[in-house]
Phi, psi and omega in degrees: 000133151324135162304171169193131178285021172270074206264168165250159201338316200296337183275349204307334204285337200253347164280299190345263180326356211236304205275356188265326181297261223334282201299344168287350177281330207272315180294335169288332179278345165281340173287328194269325192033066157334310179294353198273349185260340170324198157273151189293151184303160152229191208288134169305339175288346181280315198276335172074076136255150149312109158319127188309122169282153188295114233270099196252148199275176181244136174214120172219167188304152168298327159280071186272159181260138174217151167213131197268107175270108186190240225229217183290323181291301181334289195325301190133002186308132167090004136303159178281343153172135243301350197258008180250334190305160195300332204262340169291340170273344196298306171335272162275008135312342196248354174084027158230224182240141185241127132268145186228120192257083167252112190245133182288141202124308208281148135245176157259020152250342180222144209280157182264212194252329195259353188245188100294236206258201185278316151343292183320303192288316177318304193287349182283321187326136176307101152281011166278351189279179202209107141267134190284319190259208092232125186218132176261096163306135151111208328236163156303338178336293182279328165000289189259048163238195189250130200273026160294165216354043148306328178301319189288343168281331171298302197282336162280353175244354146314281168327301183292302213276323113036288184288328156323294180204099209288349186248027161286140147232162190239134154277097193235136194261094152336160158287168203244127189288091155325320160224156206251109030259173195307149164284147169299331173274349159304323157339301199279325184301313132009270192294282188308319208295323201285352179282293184316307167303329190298313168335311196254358156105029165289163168279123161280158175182119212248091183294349183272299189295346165266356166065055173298298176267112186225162188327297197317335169232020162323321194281318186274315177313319203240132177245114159238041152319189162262342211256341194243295179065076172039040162259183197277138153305168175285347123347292165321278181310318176302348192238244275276296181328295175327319183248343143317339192276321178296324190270346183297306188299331168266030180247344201281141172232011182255000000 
C-alpha cells in the first residue's frame, strides 16, 4: 500500500515531533536559503531541461486539501523517516493537509514496489475524496526503459486522473536528477512531460530546467550512499518542500 498522511491517533504525538524537526529545518533553510547564491537557471541547452512553457495560474483556499502523487521521493525514501519526505511537508507549508500517494519504483511505464504504474494507481484512488491540488511527481523511473508509448501512457493516466476529479487542478513536478550532470533520458523525460502539460494548459514546474540541484549543493541534498541510493536527505527533502512550495505560491492567482 501507498503511504498517506492520514495517520492515526496513535501516532500523532511521534508525527508531531518528527513534523516540529522537519519545519525547523525547513525555517533555517529559509532564512540561509543556500540555494540563492547558486547558479541562475540556464538555458535548455545547457541544462537537458524543457524549454519554459507559458506560464498558467492556480487559484486556491487558504486550507487547501492536496495530494501528492509521484515515485520513491514522493514515499519519503532516504529520509530519516518516510514523514519526513517533501510531499508530507507540503501541507503545511502551504497551511493546509496533504495526501500522499508514493510507490517506490513507480512510473508511467513501470510499475513500483508499493504500486503498479501511475495509470494503475490513478484508478485505485478514493473518488470520494475532494482535493483543491493535485500535484504529479515524477518520474526517473521510466528512464531505463524504452519510452515507446510514453506519451500515450502520460496522457492515460492524465486522463483518468481529470477524470477522477474533475474539480481539482493539477500541477505536474518533473523529475529531479538524482545524478549530476542530468541523463539524457531524464532529459527527454522533462522535455515530454512539460510538452504534454503545456498541451492542457497545466503549470508545469521543471526542478531540471530551474536547477534545484546543481554540483554546489548536490552533497547535502542528495545520499549517495548505498543506504539513501541517491534520494533527497532528510535535509534534502526540507529544500525540495521549500522550492516547490515557492513555486506553487507563485503560480497562485488568488
Amino acid at each position: 500500500m501507498t503511504r498517506s498522511a492520514r495517520l492515526s491517533p496513535r501516532r500523532a504525538i511521534a508525527v508531531l515531533a518528527t513534523l516540529a524537526a522537519a519545519i525547523a529545518c525547513i525555517c533555517a533553510l529559509a532564512l540561509t536559503r543556500p540555494w540563492a547564491t547558486g547558479a541562475p537557471p540556464v538555458s535548455q541547452a545547457d541544462a537537458g531541461g524543457a524549454a519554459p512553457a507559458p506560464v498558467a495560474s492556480i487559484s486556491l483556499p487558504d486550507h487547501p486539501r492536496i495530494l501528492v502523487l509521484g515515485d520513491s521521493w514522493t514515499y519519503g525514501s532516504a529520509a530519516s523517516a518516510p514523514t519526513l519526505g517533501y510531499a508530507y511537508l507540503l501541507g503545511p507549508l502551504m497551511g493546509g493537509e496533504t495526501n500522499v500517494n508514493g510507490s517506490r519504483g513507480s512510473g508511467y511505464l513501470v510499475p513500483g514496489i508499493d504500486g503498479g504504474t501511475f495509470a494503475e494507481r490513478v484508478a485505485e484512488l478514493d473518488a470520494s475524496d475532494h482535493p483543491d491540488l493535485i500535484v504529479v511527481q515524477g518520474s526517473i523511473n521510466d528512464r531505463k526503459v524504452p519510452l515507446d508509448g510514453y506519451d500515450e501512457a502520460v496522457r492515460g493516466a492524465w486522463d483518468a486522473l481529470a477524470a477522477r476529479y474533475p474539480e481539482a487542478q493539477i500541477v505536474i513536478l518533473g523529475p529531479a536528477p538524482q545524478i549530476l550532470p542530468v541523463e539524457a533520458a531524464t532529459a527527454e523525460i522533462d522535455e515530454r512531460l512539460s510538452r504534454a502539460a503545456a498541451a492542457r494548459g497545466w503549470p508545469y514546474i521543471s526542478p531540471v530546467g530551474q536547477r534545484w540541484i546543481t554540483p554546489e549543493n548536490y552533497a547535502w541534498i542528495i545520499d549517495s550512499g548505498p543506504v539513501g541510493r541517491h534520494h533527497p536527505t532528510t535535509e534534502g527533502h526540507a529544500y525540495l518542500a521549500e522550492r516547490l512550495t515557492a513555486a506553487l505560491e507563485g503560480l497562485r492567482s488568488d
